[in-house]
Backbone as XML, in Angstrom:
<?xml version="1.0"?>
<chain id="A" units="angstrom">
  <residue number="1" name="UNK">
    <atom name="N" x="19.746" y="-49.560" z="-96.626"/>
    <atom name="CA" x="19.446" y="-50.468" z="-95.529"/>
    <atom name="C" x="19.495" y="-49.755" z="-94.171"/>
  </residue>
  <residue number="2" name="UNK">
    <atom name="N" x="20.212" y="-48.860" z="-94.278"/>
    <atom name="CA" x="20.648" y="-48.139" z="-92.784"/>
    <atom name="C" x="18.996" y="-47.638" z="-92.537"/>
  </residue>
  <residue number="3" name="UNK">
    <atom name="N" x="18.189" y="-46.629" z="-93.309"/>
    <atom name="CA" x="17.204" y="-46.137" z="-93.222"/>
    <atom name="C" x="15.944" y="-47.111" z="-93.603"/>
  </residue>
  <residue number="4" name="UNK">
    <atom name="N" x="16.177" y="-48.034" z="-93.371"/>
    <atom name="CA" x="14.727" y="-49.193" z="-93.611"/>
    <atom name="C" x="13.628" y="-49.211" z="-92.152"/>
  </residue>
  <residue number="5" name="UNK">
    <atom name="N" x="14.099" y="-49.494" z="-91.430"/>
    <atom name="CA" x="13.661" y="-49.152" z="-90.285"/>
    <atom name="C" x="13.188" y="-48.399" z="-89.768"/>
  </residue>
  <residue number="6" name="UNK">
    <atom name="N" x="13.284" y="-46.343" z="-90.227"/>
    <atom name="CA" x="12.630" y="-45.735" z="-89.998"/>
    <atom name="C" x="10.978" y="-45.478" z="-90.189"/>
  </residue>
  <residue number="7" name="UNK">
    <atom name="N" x="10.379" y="-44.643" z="-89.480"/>
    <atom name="CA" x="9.064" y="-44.526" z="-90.149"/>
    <atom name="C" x="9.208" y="-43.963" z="-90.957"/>
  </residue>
  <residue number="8" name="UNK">
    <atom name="N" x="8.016" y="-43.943" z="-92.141"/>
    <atom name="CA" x="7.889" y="-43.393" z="-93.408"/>
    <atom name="C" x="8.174" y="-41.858" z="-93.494"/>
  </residue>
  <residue number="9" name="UNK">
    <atom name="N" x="7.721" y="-40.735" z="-92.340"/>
    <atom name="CA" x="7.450" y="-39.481" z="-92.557"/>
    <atom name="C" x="8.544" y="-38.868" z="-92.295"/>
  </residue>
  <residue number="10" name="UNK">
    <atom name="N" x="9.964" y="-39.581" z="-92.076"/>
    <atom name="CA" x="11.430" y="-39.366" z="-91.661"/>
    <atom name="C" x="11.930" y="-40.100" z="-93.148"/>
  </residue>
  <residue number="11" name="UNK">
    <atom name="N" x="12.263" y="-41.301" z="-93.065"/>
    <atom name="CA" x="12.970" y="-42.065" z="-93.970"/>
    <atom name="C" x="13.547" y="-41.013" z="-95.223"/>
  </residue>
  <residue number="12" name="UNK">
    <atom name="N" x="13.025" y="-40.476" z="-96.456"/>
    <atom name="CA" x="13.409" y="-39.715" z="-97.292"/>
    <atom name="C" x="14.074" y="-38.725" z="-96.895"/>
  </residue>
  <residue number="13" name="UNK">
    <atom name="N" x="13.859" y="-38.064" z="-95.438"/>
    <atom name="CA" x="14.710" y="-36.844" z="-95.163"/>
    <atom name="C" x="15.560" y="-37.341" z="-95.408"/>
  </residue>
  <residue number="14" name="UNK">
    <atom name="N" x="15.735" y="-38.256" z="-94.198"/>
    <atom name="CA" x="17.277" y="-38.598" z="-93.760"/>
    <atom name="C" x="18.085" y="-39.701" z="-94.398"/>
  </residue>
  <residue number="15" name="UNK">
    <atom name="N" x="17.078" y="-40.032" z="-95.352"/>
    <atom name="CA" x="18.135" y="-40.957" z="-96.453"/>
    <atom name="C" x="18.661" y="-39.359" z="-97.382"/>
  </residue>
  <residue number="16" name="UNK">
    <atom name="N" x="17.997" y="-38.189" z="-98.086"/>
    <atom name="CA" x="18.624" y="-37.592" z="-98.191"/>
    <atom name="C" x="19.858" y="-36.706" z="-98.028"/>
  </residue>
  <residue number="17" name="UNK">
    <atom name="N" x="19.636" y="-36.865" z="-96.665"/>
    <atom name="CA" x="20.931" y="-36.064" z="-95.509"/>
    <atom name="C" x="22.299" y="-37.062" z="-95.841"/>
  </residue>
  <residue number="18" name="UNK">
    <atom name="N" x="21.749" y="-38.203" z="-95.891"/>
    <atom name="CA" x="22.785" y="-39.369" z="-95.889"/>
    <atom name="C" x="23.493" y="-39.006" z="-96.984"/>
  </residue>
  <residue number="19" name="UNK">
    <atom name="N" x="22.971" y="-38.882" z="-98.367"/>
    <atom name="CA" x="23.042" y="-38.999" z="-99.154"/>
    <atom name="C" x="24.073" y="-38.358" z="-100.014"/>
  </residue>
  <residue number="20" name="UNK">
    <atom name="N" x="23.638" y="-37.000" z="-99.646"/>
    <atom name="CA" x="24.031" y="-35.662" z="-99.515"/>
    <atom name="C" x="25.887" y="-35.747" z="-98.899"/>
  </residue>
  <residue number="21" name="UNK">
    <atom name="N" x="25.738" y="-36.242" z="-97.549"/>
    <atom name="CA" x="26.675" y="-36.457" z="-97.086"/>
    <atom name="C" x="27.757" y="-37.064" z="-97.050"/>
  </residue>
  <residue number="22" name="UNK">
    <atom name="N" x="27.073" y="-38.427" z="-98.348"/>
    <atom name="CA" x="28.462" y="-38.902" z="-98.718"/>
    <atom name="C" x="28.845" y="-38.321" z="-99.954"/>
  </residue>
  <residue number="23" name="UNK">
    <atom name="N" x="27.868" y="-37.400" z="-100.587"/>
    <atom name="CA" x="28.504" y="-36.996" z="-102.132"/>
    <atom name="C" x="29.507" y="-36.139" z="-101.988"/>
  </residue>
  <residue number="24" name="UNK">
    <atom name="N" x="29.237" y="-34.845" z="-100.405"/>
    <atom name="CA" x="30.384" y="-33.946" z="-99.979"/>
    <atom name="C" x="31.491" y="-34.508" z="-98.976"/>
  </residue>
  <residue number="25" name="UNK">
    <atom name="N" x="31.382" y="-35.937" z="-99.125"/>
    <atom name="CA" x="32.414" y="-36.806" z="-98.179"/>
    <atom name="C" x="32.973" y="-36.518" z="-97.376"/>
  </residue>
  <residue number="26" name="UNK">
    <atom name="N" x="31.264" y="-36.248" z="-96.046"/>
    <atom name="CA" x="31.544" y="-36.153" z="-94.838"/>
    <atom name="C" x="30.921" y="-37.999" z="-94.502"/>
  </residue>
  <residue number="27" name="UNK">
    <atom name="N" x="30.743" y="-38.306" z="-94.859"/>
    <atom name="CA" x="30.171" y="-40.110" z="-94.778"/>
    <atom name="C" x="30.436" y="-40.880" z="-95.649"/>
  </residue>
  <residue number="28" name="UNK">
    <atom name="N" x="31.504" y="-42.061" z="-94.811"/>
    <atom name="CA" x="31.918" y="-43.147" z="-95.709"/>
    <atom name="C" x="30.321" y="-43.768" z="-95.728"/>
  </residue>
  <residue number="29" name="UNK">
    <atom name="N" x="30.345" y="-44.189" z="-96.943"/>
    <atom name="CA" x="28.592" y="-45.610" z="-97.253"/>
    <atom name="C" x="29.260" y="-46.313" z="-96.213"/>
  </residue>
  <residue number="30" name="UNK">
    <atom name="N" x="30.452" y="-46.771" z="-95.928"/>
    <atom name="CA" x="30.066" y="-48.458" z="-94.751"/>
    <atom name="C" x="30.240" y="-47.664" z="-93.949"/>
  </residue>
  <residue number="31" name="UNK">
    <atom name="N" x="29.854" y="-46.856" z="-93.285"/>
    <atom name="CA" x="29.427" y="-46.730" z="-91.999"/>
    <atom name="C" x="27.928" y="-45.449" z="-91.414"/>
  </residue>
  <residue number="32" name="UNK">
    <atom name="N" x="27.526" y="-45.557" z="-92.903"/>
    <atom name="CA" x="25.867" y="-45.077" z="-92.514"/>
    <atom name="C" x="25.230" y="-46.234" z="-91.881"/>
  </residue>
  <residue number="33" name="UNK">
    <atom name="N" x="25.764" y="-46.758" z="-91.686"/>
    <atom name="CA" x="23.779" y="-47.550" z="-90.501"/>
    <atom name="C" x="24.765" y="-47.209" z="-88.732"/>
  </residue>
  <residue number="34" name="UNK">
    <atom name="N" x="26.259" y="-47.048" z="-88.626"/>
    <atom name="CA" x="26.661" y="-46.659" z="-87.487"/>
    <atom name="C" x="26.400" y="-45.765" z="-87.194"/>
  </residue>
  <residue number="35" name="UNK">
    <atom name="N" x="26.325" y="-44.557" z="-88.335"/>
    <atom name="CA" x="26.244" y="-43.364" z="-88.140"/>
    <atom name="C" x="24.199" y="-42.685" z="-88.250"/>
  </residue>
  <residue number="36" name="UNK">
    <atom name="N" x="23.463" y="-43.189" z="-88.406"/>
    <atom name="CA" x="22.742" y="-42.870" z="-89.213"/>
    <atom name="C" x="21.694" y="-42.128" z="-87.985"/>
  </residue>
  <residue number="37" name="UNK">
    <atom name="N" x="21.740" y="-42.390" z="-86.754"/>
    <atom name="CA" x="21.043" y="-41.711" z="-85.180"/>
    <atom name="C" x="21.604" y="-40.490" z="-85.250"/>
  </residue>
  <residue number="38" name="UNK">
    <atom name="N" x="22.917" y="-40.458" z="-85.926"/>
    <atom name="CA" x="23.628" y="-38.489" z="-86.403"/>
    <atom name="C" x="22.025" y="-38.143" z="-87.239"/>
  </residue>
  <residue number="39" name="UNK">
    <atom name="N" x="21.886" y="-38.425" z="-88.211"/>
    <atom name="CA" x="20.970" y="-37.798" z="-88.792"/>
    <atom name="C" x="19.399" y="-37.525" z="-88.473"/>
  </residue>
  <residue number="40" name="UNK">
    <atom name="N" x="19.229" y="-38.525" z="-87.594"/>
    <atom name="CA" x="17.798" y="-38.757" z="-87.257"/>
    <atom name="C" x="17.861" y="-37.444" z="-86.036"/>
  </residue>
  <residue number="41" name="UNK">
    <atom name="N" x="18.544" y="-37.372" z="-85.337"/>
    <atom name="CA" x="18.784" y="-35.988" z="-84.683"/>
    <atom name="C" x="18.691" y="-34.993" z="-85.492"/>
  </residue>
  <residue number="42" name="UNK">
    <atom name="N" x="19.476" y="-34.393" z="-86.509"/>
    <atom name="CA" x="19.580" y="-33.485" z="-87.060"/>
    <atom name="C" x="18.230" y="-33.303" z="-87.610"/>
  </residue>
  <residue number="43" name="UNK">
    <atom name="N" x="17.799" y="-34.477" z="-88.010"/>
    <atom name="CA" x="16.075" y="-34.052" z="-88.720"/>
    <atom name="C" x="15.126" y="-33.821" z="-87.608"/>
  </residue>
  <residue number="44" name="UNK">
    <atom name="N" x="15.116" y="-34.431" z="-86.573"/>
    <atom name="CA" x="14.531" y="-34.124" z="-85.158"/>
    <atom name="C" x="14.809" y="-32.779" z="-84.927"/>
  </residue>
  <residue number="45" name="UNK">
    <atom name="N" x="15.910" y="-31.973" z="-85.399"/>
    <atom name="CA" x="15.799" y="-30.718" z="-84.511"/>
    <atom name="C" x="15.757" y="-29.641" z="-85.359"/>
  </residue>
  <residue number="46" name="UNK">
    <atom name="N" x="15.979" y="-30.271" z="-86.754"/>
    <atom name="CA" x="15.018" y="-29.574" z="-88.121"/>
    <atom name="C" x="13.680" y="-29.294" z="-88.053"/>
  </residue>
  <residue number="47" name="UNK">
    <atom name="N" x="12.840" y="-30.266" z="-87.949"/>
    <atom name="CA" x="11.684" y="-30.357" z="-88.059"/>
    <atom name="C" x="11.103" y="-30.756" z="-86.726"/>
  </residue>
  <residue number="48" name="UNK">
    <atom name="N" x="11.372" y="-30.069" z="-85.413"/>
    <atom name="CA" x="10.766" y="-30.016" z="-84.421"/>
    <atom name="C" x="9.204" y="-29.783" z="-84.393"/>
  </residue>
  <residue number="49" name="UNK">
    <atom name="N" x="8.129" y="-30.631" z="-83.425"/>
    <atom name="CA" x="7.159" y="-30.409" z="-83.671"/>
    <atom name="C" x="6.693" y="-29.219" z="-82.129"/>
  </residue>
  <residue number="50" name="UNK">
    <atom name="N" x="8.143" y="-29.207" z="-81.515"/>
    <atom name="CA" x="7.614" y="-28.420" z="-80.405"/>
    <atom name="C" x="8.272" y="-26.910" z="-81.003"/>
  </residue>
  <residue number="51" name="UNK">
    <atom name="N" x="7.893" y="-25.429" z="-80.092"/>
    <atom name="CA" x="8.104" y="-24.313" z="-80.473"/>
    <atom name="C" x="9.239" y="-24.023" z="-79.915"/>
  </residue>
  <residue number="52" name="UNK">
    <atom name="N" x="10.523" y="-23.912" z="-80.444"/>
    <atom name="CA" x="11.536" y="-23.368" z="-80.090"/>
    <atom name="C" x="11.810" y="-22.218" z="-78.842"/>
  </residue>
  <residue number="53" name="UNK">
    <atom name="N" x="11.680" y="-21.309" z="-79.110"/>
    <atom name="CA" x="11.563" y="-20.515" z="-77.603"/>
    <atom name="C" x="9.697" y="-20.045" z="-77.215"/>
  </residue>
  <residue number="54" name="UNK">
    <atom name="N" x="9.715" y="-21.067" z="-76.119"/>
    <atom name="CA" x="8.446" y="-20.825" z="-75.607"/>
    <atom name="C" x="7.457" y="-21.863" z="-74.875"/>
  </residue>
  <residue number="55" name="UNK">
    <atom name="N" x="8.037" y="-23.200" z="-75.607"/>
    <atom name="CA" x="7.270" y="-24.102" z="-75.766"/>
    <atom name="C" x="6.089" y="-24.516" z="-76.129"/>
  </residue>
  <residue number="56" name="UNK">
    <atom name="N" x="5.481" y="-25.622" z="-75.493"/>
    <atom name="CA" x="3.921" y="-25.451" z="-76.407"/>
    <atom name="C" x="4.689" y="-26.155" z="-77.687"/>
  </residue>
  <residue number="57" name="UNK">
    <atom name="N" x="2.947" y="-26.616" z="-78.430"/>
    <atom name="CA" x="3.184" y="-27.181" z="-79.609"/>
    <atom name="C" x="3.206" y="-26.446" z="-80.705"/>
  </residue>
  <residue number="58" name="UNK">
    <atom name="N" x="3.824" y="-26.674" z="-81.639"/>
    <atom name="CA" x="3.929" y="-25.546" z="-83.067"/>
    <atom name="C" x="2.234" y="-25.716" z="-83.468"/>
  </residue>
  <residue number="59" name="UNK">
    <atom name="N" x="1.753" y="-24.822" z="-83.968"/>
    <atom name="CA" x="0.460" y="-25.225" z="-84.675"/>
    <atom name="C" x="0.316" y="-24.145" z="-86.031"/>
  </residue>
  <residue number="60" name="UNK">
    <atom name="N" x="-0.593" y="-24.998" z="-86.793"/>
    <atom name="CA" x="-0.471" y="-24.244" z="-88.114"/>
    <atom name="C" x="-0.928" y="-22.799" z="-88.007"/>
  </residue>
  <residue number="61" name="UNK">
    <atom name="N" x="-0.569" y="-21.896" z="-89.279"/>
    <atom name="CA" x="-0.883" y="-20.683" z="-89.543"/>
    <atom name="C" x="-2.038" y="-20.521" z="-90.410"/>
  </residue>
  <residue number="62" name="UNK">
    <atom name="N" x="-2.121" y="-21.623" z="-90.656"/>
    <atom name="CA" x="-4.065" y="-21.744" z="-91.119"/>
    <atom name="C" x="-4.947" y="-21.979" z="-90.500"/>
  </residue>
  <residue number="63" name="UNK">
    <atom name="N" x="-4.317" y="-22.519" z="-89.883"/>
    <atom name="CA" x="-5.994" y="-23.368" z="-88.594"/>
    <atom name="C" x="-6.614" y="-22.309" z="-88.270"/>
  </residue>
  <residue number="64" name="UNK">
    <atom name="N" x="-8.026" y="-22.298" z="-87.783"/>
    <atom name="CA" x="-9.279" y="-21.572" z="-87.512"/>
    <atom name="C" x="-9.296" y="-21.290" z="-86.167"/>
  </residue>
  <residue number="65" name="UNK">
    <atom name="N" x="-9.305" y="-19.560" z="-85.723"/>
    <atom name="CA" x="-8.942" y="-19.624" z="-84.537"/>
    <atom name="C" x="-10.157" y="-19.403" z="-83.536"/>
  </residue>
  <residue number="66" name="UNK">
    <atom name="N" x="-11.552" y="-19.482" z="-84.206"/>
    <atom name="CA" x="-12.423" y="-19.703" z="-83.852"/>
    <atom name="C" x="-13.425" y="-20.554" z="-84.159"/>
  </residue>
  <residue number="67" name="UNK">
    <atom name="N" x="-14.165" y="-21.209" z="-83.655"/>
    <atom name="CA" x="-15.532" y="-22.245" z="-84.177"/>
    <atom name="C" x="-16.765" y="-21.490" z="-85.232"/>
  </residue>
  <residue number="68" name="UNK">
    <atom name="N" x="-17.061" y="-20.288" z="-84.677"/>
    <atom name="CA" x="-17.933" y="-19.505" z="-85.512"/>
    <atom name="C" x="-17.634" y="-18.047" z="-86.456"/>
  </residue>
  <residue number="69" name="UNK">
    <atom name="N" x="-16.550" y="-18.226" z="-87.086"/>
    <atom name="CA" x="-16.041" y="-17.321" z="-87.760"/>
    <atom name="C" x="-14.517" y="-17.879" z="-88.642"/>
  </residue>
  <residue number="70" name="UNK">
    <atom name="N" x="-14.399" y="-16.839" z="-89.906"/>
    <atom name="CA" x="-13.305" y="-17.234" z="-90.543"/>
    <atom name="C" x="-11.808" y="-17.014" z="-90.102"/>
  </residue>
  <residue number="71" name="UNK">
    <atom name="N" x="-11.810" y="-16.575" z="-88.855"/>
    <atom name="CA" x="-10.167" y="-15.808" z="-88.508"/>
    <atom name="C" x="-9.352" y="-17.035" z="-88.474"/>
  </residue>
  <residue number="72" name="UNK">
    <atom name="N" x="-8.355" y="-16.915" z="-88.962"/>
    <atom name="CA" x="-7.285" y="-18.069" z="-89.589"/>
    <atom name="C" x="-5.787" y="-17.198" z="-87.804"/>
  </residue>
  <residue number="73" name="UNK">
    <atom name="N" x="-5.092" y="-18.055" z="-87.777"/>
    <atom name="CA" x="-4.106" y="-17.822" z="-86.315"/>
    <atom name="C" x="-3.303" y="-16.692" z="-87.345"/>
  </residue>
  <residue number="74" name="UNK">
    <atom name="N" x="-2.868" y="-17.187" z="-88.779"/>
    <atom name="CA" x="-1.845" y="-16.106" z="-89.444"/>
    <atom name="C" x="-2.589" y="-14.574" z="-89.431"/>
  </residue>
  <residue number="75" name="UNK">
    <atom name="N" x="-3.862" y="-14.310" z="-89.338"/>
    <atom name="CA" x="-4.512" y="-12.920" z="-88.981"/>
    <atom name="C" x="-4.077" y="-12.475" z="-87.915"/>
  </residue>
  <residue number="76" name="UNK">
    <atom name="N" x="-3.859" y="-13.024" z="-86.225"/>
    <atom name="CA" x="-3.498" y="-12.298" z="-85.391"/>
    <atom name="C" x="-2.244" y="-12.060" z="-85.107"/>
  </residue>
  <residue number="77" name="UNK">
    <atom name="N" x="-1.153" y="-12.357" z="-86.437"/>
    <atom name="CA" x="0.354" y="-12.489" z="-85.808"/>
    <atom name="C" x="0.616" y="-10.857" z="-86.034"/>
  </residue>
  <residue number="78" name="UNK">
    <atom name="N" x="0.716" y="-10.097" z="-85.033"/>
    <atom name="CA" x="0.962" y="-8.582" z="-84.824"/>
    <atom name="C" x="2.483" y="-8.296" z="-85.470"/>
  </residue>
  <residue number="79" name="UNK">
    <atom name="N" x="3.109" y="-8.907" z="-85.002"/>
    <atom name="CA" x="5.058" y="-8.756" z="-85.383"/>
    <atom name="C" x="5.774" y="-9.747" z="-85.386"/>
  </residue>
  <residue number="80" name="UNK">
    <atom name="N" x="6.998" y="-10.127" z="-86.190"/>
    <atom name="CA" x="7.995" y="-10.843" z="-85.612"/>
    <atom name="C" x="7.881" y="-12.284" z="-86.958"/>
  </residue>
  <residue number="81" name="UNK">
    <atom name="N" x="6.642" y="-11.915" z="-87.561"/>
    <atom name="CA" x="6.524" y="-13.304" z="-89.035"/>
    <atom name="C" x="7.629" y="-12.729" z="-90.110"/>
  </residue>
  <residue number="82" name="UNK">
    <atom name="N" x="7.352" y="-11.269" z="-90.481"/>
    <atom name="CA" x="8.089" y="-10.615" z="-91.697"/>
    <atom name="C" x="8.997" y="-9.950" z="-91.300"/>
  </residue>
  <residue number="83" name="UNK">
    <atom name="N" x="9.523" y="-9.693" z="-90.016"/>
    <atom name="CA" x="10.854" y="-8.763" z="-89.709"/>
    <atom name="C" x="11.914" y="-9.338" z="-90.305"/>
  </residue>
</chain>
């Protein structure tokens, strides 16, 4: 019930996190719906859609980095993917 309310593309995280959290009993069950904005943070800063140092939006490593050709963005990453 605590996680009913969320949108769909969150809900499973963070009913997992929940979940998780009371099996290693850091969360009593009666008090996940008090607690449950703890988790929605933690998945917020899990799965940030902005770029950690730099800003700007994250964008995929597939997308096409031109209109008339196949170069994919993961072709121009010079350093710093596999270190």
């Amino acid at each position: 019930m605590a996680t009913a309310g969320l949108p769909d593309h969150i809900r499973d995280d963070v009913r997992s996190a929940m979940f998780l959290a009371v099996a290693e009993g850091r969360l009593n069950p009666g008090a996940a719906a008090s607690r449950v904005r703890e988790f929605i943070a933690a998945h917020n800063r899990q799965y940030s859609k902005y770029v950690p140092h730099g800003g700007g939006v994250m964008q995929s490593l597939d997308q096409q980095v031109y209109d008339d050709g196949p170069m994919r963005l993961v072709d121009t990453v010079a350093h710093g993917l596999w270190d």
